[in-house]
N, CA, C and O atoms as a GROMACS GRO file, in nm:
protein
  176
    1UNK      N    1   0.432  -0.646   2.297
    1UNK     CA    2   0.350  -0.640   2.179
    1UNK      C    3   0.428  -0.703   2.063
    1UNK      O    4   0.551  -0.695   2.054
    2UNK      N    5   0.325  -0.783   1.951
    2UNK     CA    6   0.433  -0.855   1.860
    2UNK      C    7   0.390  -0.758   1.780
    2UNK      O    8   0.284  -0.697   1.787
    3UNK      N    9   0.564  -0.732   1.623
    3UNK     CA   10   0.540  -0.732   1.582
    3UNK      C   11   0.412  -0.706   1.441
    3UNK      O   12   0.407  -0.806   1.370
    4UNK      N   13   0.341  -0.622   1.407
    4UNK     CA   14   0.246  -0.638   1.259
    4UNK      C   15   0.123  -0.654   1.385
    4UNK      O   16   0.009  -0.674   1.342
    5UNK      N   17   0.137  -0.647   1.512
    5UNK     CA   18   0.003  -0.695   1.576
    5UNK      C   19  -0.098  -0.579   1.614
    5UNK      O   20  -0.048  -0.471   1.645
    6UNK      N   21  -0.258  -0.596   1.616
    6UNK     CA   22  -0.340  -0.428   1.590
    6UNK      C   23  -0.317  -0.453   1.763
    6UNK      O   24  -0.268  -0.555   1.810
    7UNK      N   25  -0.349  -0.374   1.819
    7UNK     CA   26  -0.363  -0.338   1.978
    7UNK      C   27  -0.436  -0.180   1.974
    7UNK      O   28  -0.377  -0.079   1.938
    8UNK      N   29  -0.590  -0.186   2.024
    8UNK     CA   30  -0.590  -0.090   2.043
    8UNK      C   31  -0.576  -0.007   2.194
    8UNK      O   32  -0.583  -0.053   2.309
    9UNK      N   33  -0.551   0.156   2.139
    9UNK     CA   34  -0.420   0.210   2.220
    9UNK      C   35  -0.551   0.321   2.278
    9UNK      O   36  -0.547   0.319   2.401
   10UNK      N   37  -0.640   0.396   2.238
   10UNK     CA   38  -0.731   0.445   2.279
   10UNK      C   39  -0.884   0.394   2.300
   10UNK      O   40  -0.934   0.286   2.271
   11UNK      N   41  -0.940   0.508   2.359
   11UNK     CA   42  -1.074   0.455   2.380
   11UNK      C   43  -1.154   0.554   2.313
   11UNK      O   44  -1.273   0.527   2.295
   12UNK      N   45  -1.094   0.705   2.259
   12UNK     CA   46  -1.184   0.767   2.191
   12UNK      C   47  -1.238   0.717   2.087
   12UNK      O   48  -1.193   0.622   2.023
   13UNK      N   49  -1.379   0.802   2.053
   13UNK     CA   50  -1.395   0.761   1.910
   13UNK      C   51  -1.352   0.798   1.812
   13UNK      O   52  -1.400   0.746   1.712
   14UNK      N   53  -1.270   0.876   1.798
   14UNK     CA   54  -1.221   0.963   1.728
   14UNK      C   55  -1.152   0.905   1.633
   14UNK      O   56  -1.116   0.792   1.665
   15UNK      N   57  -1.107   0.952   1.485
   15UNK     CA   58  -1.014   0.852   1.400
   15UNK      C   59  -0.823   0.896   1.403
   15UNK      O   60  -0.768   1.000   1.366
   16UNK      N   61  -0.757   0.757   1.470
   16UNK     CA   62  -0.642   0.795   1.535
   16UNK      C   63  -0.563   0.701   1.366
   16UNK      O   64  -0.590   0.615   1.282
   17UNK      N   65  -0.446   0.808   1.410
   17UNK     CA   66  -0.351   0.767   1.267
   17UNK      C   67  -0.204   0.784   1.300
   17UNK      O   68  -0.147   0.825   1.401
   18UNK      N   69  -0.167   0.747   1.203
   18UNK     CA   70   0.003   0.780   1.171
   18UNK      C   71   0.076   0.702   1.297
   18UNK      O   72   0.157   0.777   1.350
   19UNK      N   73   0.072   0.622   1.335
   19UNK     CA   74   0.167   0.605   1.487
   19UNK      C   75   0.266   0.545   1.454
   19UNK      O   76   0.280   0.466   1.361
   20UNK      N   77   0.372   0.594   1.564
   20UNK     CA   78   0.507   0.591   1.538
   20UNK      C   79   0.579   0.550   1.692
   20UNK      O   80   0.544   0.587   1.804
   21UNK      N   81   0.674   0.474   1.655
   21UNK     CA   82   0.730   0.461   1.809
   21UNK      C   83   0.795   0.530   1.853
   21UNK      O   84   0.845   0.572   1.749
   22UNK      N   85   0.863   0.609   1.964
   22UNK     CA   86   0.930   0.689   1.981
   22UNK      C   87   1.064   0.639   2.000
   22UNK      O   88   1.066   0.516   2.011
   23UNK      N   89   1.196   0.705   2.010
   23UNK     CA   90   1.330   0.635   1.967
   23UNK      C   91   1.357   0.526   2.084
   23UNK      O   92   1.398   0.410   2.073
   24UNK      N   93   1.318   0.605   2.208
   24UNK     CA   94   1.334   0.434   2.328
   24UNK      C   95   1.271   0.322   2.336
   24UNK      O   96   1.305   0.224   2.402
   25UNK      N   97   1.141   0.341   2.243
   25UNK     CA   98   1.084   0.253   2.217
   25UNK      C   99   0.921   0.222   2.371
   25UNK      O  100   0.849   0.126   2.398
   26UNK      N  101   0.930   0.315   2.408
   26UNK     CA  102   0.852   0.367   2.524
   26UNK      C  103   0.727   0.395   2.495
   26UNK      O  104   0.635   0.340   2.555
   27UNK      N  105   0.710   0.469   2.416
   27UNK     CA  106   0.572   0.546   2.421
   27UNK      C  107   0.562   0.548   2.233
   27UNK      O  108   0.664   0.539   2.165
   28UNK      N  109   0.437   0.561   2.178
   28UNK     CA  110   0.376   0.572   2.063
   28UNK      C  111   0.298   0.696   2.027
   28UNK      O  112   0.189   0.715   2.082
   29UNK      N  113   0.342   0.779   1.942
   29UNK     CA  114   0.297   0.905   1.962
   29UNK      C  115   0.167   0.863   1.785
   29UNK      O  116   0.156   0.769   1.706
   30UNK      N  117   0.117   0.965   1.800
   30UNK     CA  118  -0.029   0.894   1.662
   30UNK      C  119  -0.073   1.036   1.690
   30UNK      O  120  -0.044   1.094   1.795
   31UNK      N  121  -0.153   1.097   1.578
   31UNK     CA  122  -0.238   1.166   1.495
   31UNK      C  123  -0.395   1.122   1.572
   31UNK      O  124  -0.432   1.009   1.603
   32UNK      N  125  -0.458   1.233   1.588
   32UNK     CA  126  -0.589   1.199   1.598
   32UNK      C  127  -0.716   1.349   1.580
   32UNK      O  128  -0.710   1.464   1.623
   33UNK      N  129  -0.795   1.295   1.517
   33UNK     CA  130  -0.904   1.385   1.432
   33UNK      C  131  -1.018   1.446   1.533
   33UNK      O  132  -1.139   1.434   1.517
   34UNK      N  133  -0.967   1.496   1.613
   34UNK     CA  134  -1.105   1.570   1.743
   34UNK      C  135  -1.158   1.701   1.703
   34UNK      O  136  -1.090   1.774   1.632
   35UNK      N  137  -1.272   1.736   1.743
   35UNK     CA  138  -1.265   1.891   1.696
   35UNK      C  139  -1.246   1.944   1.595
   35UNK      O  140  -1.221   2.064   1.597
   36UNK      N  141  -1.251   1.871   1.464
   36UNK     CA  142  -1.221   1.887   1.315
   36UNK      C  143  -1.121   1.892   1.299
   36UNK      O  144  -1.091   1.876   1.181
   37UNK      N  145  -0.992   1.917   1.405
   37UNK     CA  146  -0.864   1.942   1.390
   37UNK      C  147  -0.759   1.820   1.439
   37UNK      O  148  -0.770   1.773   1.552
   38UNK      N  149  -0.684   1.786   1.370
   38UNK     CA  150  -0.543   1.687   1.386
   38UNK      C  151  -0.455   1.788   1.531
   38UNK      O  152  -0.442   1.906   1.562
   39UNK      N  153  -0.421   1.682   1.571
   39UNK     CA  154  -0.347   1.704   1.712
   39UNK      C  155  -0.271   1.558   1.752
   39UNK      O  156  -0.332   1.452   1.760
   40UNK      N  157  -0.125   1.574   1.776
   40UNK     CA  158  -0.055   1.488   1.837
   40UNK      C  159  -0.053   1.420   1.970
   40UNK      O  160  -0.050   1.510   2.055
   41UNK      N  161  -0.053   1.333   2.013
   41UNK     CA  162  -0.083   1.265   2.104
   41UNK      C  163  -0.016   1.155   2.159
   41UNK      O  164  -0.013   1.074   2.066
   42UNK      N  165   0.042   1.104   2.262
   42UNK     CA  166   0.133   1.007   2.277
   42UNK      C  167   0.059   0.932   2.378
   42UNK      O  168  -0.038   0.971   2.444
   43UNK      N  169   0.126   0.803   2.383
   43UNK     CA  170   0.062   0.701   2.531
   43UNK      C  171   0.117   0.713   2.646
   43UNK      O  172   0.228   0.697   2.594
   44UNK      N  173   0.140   0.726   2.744
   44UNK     CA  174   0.159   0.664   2.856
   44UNK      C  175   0.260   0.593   2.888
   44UNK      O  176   0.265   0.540   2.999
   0.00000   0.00000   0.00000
């Protein structure tokens, strides 16, 4: 992935935020709005 580039990372509809890489650079953990409630979430 480059750089500043959008990629999207889910398929919910839900509104996903905040993402961050994790320190190995592996996985992307992000914010997402389900259920009225914010909950953390990482990729794969």
């Amino acid at each position: 992935m480059r750089r500043f580039s959008r990629v999207r990372l889910t398929q919910h509809p839900a509104g996903d935020m905040a993402p961050v890489w994790s320190a190995d650079g592996q996985r992307v953990f992000y914010l997402s709005r389900r259920n009225m409630r914010y909950t953390l979430y990482a990729t794969a």
